[in-house]
MARVEXKE-287259 format. One record per residue (C-alpha): residue number from 0; residue in three letters; chain; x, y, z. Coordinates in steps of 0.02 Angstrom, whole numbers. Each point is the difference from the previous one (the first is absolute). Layout:
BEGIN
     i    aa   ch        X        Y        Z
   NUM   ALA    A        X        Y        Z
...
This chain:
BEGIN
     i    aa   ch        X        Y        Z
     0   UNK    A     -251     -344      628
     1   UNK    A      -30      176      113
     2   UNK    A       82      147      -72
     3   UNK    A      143       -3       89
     4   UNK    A       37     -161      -56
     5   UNK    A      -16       43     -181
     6   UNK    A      103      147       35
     7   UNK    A      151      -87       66
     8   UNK    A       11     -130     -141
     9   UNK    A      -12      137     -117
    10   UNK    A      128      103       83
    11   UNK    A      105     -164        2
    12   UNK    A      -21      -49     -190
    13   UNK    A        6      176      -75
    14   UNK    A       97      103      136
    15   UNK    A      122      -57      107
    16   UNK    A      121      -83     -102
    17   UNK    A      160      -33       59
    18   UNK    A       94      142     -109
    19   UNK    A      131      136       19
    20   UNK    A      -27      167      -18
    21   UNK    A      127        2     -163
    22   UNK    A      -43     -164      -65
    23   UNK    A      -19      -31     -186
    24   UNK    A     -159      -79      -10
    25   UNK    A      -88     -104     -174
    26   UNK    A     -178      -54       -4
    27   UNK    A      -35     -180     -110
    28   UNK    A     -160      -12      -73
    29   UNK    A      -57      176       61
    30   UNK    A     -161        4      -99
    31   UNK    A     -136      124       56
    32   UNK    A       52       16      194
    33   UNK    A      199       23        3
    34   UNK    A       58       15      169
    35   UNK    A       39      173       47
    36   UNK    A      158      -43       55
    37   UNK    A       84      -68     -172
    38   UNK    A      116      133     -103
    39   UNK    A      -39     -117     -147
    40   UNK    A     -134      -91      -71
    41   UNK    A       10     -164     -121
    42   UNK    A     -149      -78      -74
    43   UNK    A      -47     -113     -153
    44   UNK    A     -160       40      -33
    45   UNK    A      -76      181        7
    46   UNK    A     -138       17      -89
    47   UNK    A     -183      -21       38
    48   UNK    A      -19     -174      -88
    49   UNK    A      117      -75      140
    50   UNK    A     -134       54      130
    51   UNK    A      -36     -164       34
    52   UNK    A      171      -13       79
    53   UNK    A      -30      160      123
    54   UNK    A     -139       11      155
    55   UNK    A       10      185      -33
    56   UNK    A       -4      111     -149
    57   UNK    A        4      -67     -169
    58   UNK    A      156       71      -66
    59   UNK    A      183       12       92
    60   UNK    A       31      174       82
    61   UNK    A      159       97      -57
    62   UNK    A       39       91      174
    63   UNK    A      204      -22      -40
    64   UNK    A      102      -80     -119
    65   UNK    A      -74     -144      -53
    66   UNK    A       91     -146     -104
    67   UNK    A     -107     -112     -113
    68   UNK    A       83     -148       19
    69   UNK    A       -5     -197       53
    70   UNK    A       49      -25      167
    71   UNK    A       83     -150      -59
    72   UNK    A      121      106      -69
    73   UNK    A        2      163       64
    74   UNK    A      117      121      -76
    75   UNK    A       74       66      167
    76   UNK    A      173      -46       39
    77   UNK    A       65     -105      129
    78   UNK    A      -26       54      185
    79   UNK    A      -48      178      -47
    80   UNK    A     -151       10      117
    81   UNK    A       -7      -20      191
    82   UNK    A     -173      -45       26
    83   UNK    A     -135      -82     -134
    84   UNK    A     -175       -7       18
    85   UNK    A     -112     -134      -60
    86   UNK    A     -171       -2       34
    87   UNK    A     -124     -124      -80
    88   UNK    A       86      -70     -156
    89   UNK    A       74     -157       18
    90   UNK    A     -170      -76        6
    91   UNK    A       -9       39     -191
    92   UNK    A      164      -11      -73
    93   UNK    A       46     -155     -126
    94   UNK    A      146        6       99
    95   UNK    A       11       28      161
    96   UNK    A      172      -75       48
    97   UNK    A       70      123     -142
    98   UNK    A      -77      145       79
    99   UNK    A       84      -48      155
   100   UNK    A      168      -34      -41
   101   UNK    A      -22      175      -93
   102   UNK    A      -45       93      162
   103   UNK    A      136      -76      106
   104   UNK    A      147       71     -155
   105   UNK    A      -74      154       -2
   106   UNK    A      -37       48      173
   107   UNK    A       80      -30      174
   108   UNK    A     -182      -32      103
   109   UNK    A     -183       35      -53
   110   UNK    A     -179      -56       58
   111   UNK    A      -71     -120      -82
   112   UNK    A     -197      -28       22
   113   UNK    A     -105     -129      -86
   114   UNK    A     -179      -76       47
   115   UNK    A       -9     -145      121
   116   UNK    A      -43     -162      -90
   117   UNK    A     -128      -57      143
   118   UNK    A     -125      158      -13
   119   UNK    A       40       -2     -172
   120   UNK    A      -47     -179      -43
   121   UNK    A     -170       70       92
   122   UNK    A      -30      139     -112
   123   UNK    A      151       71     -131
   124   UNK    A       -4      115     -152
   125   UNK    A       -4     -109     -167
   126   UNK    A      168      104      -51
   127   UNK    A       89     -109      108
   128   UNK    A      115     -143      -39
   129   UNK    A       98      -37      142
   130   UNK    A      -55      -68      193
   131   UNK    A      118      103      105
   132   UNK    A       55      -34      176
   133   UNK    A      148        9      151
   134   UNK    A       87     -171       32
   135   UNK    A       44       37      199
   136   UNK    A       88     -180       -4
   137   UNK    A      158       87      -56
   138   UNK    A       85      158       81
   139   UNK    A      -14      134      -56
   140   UNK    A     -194      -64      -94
   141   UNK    A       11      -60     -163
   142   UNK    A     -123       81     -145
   143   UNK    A      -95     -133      -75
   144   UNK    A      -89       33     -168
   145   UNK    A      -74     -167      -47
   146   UNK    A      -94       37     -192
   147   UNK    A     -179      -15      -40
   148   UNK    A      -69     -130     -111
   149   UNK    A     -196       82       17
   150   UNK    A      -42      174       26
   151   UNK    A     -105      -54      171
   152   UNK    A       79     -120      132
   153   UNK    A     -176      -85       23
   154   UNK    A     -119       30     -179
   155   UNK    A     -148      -64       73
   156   UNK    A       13      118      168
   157   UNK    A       49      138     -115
   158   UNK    A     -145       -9      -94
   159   UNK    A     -132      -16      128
   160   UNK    A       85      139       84
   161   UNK    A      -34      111     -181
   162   UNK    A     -172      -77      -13
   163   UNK    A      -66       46      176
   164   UNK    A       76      163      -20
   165   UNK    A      110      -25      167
   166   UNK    A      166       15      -85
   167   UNK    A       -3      203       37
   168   UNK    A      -40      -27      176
   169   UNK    A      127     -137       36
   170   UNK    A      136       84      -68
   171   UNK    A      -64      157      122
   172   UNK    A       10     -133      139
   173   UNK    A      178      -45      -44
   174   UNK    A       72      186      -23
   175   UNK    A      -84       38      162
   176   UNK    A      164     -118       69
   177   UNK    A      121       92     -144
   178   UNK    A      168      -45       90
   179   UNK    A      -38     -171      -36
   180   UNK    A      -42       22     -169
   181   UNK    A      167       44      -67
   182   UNK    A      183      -70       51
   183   UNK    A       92      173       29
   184   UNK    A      183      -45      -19
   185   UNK    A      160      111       45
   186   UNK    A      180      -66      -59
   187   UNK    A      148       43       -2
   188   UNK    A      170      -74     -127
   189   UNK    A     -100     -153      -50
   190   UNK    A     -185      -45      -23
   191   UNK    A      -23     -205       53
   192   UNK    A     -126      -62     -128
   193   UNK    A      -76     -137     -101
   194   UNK    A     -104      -32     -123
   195   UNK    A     -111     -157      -34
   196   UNK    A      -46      -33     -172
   197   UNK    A      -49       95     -154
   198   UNK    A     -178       89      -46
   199   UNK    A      -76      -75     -154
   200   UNK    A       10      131     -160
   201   UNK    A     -204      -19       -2
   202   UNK    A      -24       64      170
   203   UNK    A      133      136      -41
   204   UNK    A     -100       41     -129
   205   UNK    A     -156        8       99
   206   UNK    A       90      124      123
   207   UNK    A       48      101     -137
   208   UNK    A     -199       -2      -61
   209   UNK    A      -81       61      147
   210   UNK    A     -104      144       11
   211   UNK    A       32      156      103
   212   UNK    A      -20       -7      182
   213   UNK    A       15      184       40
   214   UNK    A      -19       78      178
   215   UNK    A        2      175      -42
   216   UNK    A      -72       72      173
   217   UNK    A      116     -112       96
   218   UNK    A      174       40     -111
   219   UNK    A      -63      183       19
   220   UNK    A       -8      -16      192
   221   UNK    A      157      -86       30
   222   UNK    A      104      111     -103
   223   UNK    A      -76      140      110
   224   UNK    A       30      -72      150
   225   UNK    A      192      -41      -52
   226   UNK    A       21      170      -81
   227   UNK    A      -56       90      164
   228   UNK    A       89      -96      124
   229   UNK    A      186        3     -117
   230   UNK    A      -32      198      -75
   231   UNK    A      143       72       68
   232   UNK    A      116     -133      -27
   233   UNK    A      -75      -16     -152
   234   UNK    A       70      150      -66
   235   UNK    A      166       -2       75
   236   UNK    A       25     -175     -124
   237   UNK    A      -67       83     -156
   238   UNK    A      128      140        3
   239   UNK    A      168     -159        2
   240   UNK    A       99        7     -174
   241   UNK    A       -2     -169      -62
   242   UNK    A      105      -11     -156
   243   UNK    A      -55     -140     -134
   244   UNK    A      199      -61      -19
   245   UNK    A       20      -52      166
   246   UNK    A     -137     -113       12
   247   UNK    A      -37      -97     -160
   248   UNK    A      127     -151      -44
   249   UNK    A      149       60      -90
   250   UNK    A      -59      -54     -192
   251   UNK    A     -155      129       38
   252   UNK    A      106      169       45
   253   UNK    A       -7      139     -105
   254   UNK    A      164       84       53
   255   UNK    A     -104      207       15
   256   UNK    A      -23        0      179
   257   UNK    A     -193        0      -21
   258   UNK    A     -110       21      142
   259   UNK    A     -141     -110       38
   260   UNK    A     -177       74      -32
   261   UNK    A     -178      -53       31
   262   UNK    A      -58      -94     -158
   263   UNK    A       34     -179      -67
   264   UNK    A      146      -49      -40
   265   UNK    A        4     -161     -133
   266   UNK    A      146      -54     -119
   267   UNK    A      -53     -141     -129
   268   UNK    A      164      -98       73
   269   UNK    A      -87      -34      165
   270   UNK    A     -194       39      -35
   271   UNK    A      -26     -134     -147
   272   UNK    A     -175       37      -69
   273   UNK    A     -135      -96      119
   274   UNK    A      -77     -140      -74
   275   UNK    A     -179      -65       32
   276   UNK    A       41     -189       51
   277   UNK    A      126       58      124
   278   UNK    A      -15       83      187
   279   UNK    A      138       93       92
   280   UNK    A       37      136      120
């Protein structure tokens, strides 16, 4: 891919989203690289031992309000957001059809982006349970997440490519084509999906056991790049008044007229302790 190529599919995953000036926007599964464009964050897992469910830093970044919760039931009430970002978490979500229906009550249209099952089933991270991919037999393209019963699509390939020592430069191969990694997915009302089986709990479990993969460098870079291109309106977002009432579900509110701040937010009613044997948002 030349540089210019890169540049427009970044500028087309992280830039140009289809959003209003004045639109509320939430971030799912925000980790270590929210988009600069969210006014809030929500996230399951924030601390370094979840690294192995990040390609960036090890632990989630707190850039705005940021609510630890399940994004199978996200405390946010109904319709409160215009636009909802998604980026690379449905792959690794128990369930992914909850997380779905979840984004469509909350929101009005988002982006959705998940990792193509055919370059995946070539070379994917082991934190992944789900093959993802666009149905174009139906209009508009239906999101098909059929679930993993191995970590790798083909064990013996997989290994050989680990053995040889190829795996790194494969993978190089396929990102050097990165719009056909990923299925980058704009809706709007209703998000046509389906979802083919269930993961095995042992391969959940081996998700949830992986070691880091961090790319420190390359998290570093991108959030540099974003950060200079979206500055300005950067800044004019930070300064909005968001107040906590109006966007949590009505059992949530507090009734003071509290304004939202950058740190986590969690509440024992929707952030249940995490346990080891399970994997969310």
């Amino acid at each position: 891919m030349s540089v210019m190529q890169a540049l427009r599919v970044f500028h087309q995953r992280r830039i140009a989203l289809p959003i209003a000036e004045d639109a509320l926007v939430l971030d799912v599964g925000s980790g270590d690289k929210p988009s600069w464009r969210a006014d809030v964050l929500l996230d399951r897992y924030l601390g370094d031992e979840y690294a192995a469910q990040r390609s960036g830093r090890g632990r989630a970044r707190v850039s705005r309000p940021l609510f630890n919760a399940d994004a199978v039931a996200m405390p946010f009430a109904d319709g409160v957001f215009d636009y909802t970002i998604c980026s690379n978490l449905l792959e690794h979500v128990v369930d992914p059809a909850g997380v779905v229906q979840e984004l469509m009550r909350v929101s009005r249209a988002g982006y959705i982006e998940v990792p193509e099952a055919s370059s995946a089933k070539i070379v994917d991270f082991p934190s992944h349970i789900w093959w993802c991919r666009l149905d174009p037999g139906t209009d508009p393209p239906t999101l098909v997440l059929t679930a993993k019963t191995a970590p790798d699509f083909d064990p013996e390939i997989a290994r050989y490519l680990r053995r040889s020592g190829l795996e790194r430069r494969v993978e190089s191969v396929l990102n050097s084509r990165f719009e056909h990694r990923v299925v980058m997915l704009h809706w709007t009302g209703t998000i046509p999906h389906r979802v083919e089986g269930a993961v095995p709990d042992s391969l959940v479990a081996h998700a949830m056991a992986q070691p880091p993969h961090t790319k420190d460098l390359q998290a570093t870079l991108i959030q540099v790049l974003t950060d200079a291109v979206t500055v300005r309106k950067q800044r004019r977002l930070r300064r909005r008044a968001l107040r906590y009432d109006d966007l949590v579900r009505p059992e949530f509110r507090l009734g003071n007229g509290a304004l939202l701040e950058r740190r986590i937010y969690s509440d024992s009613r929707w952030t249940p302790a995490a346990p080891a044997d399970q994997y969310g948002s």
